[in-house]
C-alpha positions in Angstrom: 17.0 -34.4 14.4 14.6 -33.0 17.1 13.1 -29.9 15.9 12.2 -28.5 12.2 14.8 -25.9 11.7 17.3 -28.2 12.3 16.1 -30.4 9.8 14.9 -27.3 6.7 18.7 -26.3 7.5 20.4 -29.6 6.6 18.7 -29.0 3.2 20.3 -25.7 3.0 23.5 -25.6 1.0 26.4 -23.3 2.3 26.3 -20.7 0.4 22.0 -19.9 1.0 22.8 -20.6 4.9 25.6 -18.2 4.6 23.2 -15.5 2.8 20.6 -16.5 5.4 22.9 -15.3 8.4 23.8 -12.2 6.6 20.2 -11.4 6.4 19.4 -12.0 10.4 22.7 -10.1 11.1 21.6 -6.9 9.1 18.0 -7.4 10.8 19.5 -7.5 14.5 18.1 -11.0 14.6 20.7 -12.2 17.2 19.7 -15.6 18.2 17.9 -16.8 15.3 21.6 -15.8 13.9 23.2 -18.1 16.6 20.7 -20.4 16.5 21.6 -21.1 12.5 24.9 -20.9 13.3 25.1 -23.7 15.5 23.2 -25.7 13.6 25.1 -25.1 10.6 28.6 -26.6 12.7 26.8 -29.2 14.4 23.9 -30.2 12.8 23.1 -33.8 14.2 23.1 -33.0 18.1 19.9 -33.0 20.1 17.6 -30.2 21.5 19.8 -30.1 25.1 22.7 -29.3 23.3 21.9 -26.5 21.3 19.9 -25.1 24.3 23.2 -24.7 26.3 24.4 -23.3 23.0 22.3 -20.5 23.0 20.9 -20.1 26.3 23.6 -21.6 28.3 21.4 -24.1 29.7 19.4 -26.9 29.1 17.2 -26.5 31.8 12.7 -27.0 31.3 12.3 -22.8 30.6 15.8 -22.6 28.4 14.5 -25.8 26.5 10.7 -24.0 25.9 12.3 -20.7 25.1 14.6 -22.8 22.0 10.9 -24.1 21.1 9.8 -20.3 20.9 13.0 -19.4 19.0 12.6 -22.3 16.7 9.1 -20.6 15.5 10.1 -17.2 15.3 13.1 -18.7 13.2 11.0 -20.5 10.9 9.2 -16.9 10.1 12.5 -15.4 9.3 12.9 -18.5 7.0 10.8 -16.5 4.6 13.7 -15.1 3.1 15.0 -18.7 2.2 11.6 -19.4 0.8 11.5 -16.3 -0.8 14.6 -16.0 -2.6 15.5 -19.7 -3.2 12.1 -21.1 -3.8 14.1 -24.5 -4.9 15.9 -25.4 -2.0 14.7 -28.3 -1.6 15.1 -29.4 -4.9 18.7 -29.4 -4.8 18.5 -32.3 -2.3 16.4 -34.8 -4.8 19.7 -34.5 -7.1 21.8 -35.3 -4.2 19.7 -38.5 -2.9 19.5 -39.9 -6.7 23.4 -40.0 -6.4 23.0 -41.9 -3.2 20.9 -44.0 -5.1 23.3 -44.3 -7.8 26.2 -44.7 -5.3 24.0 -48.0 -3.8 23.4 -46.5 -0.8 19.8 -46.7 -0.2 19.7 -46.6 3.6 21.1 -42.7 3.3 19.2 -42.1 0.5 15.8 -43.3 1.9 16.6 -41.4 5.3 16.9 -38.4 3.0 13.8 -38.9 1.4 11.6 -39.2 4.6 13.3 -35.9 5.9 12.7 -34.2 2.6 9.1 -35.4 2.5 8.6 -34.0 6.0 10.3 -30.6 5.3 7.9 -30.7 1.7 4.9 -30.9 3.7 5.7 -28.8 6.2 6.4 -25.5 4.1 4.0 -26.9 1.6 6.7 -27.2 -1.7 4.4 -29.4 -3.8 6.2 -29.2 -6.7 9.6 -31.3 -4.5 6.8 -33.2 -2.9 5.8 -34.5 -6.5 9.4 -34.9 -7.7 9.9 -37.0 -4.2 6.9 -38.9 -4.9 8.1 -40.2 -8.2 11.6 -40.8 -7.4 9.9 -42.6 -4.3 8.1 -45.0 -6.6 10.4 -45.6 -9.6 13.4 -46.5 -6.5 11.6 -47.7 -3.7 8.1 -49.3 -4.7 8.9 -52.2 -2.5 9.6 -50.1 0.5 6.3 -50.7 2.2 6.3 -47.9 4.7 6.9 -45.1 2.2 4.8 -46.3 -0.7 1.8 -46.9 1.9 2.5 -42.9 3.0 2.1 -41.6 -0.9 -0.7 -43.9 -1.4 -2.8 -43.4 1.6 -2.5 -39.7 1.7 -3.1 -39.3 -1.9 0.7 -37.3 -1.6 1.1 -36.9 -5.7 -2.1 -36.5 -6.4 -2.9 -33.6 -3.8 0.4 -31.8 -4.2 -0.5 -31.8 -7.8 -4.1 -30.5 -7.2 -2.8 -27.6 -4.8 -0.4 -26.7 -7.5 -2.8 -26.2 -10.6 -5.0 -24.3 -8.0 -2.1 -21.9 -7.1 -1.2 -21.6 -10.8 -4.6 -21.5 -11.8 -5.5 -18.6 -9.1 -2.6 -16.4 -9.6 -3.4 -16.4 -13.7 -7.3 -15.7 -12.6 -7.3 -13.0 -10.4 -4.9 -10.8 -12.8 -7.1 -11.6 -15.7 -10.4 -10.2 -13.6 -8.2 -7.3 -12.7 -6.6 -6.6 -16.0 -10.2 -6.7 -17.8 -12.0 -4.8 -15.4 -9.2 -1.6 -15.8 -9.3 -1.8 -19.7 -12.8 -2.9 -20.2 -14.7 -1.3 -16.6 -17.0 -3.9 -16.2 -18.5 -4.9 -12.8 -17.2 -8.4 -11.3 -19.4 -11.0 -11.8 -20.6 -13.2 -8.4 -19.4 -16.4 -9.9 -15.6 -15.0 -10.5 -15.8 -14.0 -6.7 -17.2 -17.3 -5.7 -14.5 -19.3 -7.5 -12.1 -17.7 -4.9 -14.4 -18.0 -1.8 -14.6 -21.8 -2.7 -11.2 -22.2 -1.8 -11.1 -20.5 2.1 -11.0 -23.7 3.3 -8.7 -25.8 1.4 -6.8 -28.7 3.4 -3.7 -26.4 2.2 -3.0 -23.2 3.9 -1.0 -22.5 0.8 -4.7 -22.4 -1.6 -6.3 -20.8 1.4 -3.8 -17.5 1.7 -3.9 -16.7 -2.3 -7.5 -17.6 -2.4 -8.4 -14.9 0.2 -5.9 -12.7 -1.2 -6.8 -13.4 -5.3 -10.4 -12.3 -3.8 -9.5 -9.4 -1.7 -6.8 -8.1 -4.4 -10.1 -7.9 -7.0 -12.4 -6.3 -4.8 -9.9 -3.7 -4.4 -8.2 -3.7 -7.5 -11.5 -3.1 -8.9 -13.1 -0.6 -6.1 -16.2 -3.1 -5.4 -18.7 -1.6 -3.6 -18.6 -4.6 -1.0 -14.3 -3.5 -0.5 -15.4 -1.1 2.2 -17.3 -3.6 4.2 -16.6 -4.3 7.8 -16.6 -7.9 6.8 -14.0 -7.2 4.2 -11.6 -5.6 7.1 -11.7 -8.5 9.2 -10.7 -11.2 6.3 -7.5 -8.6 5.2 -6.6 -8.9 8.7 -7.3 -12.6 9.4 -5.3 -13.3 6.1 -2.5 -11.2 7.1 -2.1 -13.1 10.6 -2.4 -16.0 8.7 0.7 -15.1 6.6 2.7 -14.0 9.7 1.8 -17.3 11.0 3.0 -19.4 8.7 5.7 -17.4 6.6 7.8 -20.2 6.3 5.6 -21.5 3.5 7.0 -21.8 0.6 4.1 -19.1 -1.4 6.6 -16.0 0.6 8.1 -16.2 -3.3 5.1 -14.3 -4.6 6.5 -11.8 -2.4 4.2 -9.0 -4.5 0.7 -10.6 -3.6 1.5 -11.1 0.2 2.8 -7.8 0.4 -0.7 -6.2 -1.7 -2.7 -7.2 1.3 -0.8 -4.5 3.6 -2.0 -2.2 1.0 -5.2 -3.4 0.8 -5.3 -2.9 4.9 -4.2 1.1 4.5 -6.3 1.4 1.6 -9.6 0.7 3.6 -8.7 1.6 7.2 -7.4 5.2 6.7 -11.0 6.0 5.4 -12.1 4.8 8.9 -9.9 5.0 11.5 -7.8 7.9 13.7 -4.4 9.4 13.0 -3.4 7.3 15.5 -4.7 4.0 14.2 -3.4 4.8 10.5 0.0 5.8 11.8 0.0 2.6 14.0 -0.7 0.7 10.7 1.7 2.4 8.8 4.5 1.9 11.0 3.8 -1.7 11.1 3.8 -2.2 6.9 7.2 0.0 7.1 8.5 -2.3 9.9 7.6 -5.4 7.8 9.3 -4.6 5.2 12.2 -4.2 6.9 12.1 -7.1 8.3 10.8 -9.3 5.2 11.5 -7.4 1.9 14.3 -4.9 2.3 16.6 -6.6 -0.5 13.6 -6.5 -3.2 14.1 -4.0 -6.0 10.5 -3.6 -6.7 8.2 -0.2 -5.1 5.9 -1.8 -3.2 2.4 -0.6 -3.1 1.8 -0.9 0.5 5.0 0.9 1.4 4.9 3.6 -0.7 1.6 3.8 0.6 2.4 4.0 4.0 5.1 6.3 4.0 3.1 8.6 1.5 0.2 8.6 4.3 2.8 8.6 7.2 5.0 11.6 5.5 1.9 13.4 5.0 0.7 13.3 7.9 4.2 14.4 10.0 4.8 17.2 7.5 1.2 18.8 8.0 1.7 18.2 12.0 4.8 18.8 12.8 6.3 21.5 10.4 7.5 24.4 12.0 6.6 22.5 15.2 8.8 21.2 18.3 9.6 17.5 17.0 10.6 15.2 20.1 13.5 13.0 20.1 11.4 9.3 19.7 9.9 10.7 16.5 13.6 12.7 14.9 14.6 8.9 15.4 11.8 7.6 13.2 12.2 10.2 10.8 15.7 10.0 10.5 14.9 6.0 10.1 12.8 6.6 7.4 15.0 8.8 5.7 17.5 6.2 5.4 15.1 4.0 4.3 14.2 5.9 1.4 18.2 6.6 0.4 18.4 2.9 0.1 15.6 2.8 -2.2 16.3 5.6 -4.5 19.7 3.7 -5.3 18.2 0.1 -5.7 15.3 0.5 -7.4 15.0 -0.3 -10.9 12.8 2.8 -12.0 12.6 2.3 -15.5 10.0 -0.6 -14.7 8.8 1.2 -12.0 7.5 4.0 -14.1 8.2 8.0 -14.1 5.0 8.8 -12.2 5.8 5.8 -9.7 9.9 8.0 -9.4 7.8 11.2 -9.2 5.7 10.1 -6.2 8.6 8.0 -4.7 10.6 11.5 -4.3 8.0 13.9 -3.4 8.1 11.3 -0.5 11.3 11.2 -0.1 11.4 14.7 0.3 8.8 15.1 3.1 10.6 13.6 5.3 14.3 15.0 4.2 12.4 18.4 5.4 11.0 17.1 8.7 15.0 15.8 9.0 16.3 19.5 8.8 17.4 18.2 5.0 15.2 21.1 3.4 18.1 21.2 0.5 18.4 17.9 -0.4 14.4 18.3 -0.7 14.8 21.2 -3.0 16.8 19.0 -4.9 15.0 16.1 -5.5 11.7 17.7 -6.9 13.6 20.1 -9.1 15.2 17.4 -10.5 11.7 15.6 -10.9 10.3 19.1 -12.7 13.3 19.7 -14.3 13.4 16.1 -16.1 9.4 15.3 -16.7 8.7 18.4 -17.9 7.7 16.8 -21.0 5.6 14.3 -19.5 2.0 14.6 -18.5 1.3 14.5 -14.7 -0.8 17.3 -14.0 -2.4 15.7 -11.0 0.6 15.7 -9.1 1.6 19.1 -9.9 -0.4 20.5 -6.7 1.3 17.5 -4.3 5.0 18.7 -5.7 4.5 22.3 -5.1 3.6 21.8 -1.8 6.5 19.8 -0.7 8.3 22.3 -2.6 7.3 25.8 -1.4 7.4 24.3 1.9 10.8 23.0 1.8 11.6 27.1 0.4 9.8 28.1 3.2 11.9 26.3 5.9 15.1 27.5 3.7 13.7 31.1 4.5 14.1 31.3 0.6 12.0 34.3 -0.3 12.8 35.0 -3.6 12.3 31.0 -4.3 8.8 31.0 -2.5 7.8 34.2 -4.7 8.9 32.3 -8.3 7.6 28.7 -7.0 4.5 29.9 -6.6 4.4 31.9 -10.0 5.6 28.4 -11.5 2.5 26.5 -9.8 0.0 29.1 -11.3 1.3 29.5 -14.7 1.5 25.6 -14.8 -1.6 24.1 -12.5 -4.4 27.1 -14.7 -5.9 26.8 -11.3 -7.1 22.9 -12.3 -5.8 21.3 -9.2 -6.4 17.9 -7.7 -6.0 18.0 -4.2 -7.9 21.3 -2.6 -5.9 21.2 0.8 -2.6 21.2 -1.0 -3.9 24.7 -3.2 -4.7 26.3 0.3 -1.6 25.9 1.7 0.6 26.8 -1.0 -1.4 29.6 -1.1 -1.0 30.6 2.7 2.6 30.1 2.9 2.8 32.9 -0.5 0.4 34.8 1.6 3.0 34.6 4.6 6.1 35.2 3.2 4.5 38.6 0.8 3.2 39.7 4.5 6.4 38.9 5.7 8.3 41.3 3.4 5.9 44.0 2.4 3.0 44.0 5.1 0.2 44.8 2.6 -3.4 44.5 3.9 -4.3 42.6 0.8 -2.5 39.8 1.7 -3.5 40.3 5.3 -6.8 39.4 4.0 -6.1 36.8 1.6 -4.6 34.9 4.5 -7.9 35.6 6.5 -9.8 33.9 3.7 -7.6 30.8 3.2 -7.8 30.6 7.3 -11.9 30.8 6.7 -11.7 28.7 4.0 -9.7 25.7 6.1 -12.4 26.1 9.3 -14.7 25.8 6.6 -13.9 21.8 7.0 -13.5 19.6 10.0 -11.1 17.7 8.0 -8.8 20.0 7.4 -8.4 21.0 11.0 -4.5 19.9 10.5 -3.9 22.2 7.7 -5.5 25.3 9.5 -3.0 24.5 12.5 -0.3 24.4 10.2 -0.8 27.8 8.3 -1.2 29.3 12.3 2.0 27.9 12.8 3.7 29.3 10.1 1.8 32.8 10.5 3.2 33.2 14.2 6.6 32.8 12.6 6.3 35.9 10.5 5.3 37.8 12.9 
């Protein structure tokens, strides 16, 4: 076998290869998908052959574009890794029956291909299972007892998986004791993390930089915001794009975190531009990475949350060009799928609030204004036991403006009635107050004309230029003032 995809898929059984193509077919991934097909059918021919395969050739560039494709198929392999963390396990049953059966030739050609594969995508818990079957079958096989022994290939795997274990337990213990008992993070629980940046396994050295970012900003440390801090949440994320093939892609929720981690500090700091660039980027990932997980993920809701704001303050009542209705429409879809396959009873009702007032942004910005009604009076109709007065401000907004687009007067006029009598004028977000304001403002102008409203608007339009950062807002109310008129 020439190249390492070749080999990770002969460990593959049917039914995982089969799920494996379905996932590269739903992603557009068309050669990868031929690529694994082939192999699957004939998987003991050499590199020329399935270069004329895919590319029709076997010539020097057809030969280093399958080298290319190999490594951007070993990324993909991240949904093997993710969802069948095991894989290779199922292979140590199948070489002790070779074993069994008396045919060690097979079974010790197995075993050097496993080991290889187990290295590779670092699976130290098959690499120990290998090592023992290696030893209790094989201890006079000189060439593979000399391998374990001089690369210390128990003992390290079993190192690297106490540290794993021992990481993942440690960073949610600093995290869950600094929310319930708000203390400050000691130096020496960061430095345990730091210690391991430069483990011999890039397995340690991803969850050690993310175990050490995750605290810092699960726990708002003043050092989160350093530029120093940017750089390692983007050198770790390049590392995990690098090598996603290994076999940590199952703790699918720590990987992810350190998208959030990136939004979290860079839309403090950088332009629309920039954060929209990031956002679409976390969006695009998942896609490509985590689209059949059932969990809300921080750094997606995240970016669409900053991304839905953002379009819905710019470009309501505004000319939308075709490249963005694509995107929108994209992202609506995307958020159909979730709403069905999400489990929101673990997610949380103030996780399925925020989810739909989301949701509904955009279902607005896709000429789905209805739909948008629907969802958050569902939401206000259904928690209106529940405490979330925080959000009250960020639902009414979404809301009034979705009435607005309807040209739903007599809805606009109650709405904001609703928000008053319930908000007591305690609101969280000031921007959102404004504008729910204005657009009352606008529509009582619209239908009466008074002069106090004239000069209520005037205020709220004072009140915006007030602030630099809410030049967006100010352009919005313009927008929707011109339309009255």
């Amino acid at each position: 076998m020439d190249f390492l995809i070749q080999k990770i898929v002969s460990c593959c059984n049917p039914q995982q290869l089969f799920l494996f193509k379905n996932y590269l077919n739903s992603k557009s991934q068309n050669l990868p998908f031929q690529l694994i097909s082939c192999l699957e059918k004939y998987p003991d021919k050499n590199i020329n052959f399935y270069s004329k395969v895919v590319y029709g050739t076997d010539t020097k560039e057809s030969l280093k574009k399958l080298n290319q494709l190999n490594s951007h198929t070993l990324k993909l392999f991240s949904f093997v890794s993710q969802n069948f963390p095991t894989f290779l396990i199922q292979n140590i049953a199948k070489t002790e029956f070779l074993i069994f059966e008396n045919k060690d030739e097979e079974a010790l050609e197995k075993l050097n291909l496993l080991i290889e594969i187990a290295e590779k995508i670092e699976d130290y818990p098959s690499i120990i299972q290998i090592g023992h079957l290696v030893k209790q079958h094989f201890n006079t096989n000189k060439n593979l007892i000399k391998k374990i022994n001089d690369t210390a290939f128990i003992k390290h795997a079993a190192e690297c998986v106490f540290e794993l274990e021992a990481m993942l337990y440690k960073q949610n213990e600093v995290i869950n004791f600094n929310i319930h008992e708000k203390y400050e993070v000691k130096d020496k629980a960061l430095n345990y993390f730091r210690n391991l940046f430069n483990s011999n396994s890039k397995s340690v050295q991803i969850i050690a930089k993310q175990s050490y970012l995750n605290i810092l900003s699960s726990t708002n440390h003043k050092t989160f915001y350093e530029k120093r801090t940017l750089a390692l949440i983007k050198e770790t994320i390049k590392q995990v794009e690098n090598n996603a093939y290994l076999l940590i892609a199952q703790h699918k929720e720590k990987i992810m975190s350190l998208d959030y981690m990136l939004i979290k500090h860079t839309r403090l700091v950088l332009e629309d531009k920039e954060i929209n660039q990031t956002c679409s980027k976390i969006i695009s990932k998942w896609q490509t990475n985590y689209a059949n997980d059932a969990r809300l993920e921080n750094g997606l809701i995240f970016a669409l949350s900053i991304k839905g704001s953002y379009y819905i303050t710019n470009y309501f009542h505004s000319k939308i060009n075709t490249k963005l209705k694509d995107e929108i429409k994209k992202i609506v879809e995307i958020c159909t799928q979730l709403s069905t396959k999400i489990n929101w009873e673990k997610e949380g009702y103030l996780r399925y609030i925020n989810f739909y007032n989301v949701f509904s942004m955009f279902l607005i910005l896709n000429n789905e204004e209805q739909k948008g009604i629907k969802n958050i009076e569902k939401v206000l109709h259904e928690y209106q036991q529940k405490s979330f007065s925080k959000l009250y401000d960020s639902l009414f907004v979404i809301l009034i403006m979705a009435y607005f687009k309807a040209n739903d007067v007599e809805q606009i006029i109650n709405t904001y009635s609703r928000y008053k009598k319930l908000t007591k004028s305690k609101i969280a977000i000031e921007e959102n107050d404004l504008v729910i304001k204005a657009i009352y403002y606008c529509t009582q102008l619209k239908e009466t004309n008074k002069l106090q409203y004239h000069k209520k608007l005037e205020n709220i339009m004072k009140e915006l230029n007030k602030n630099s950062s809410m030049k967006n807002n100010l352009l919005l109310i313009q927008r929707m003032q011109c339309s009255i008129q």
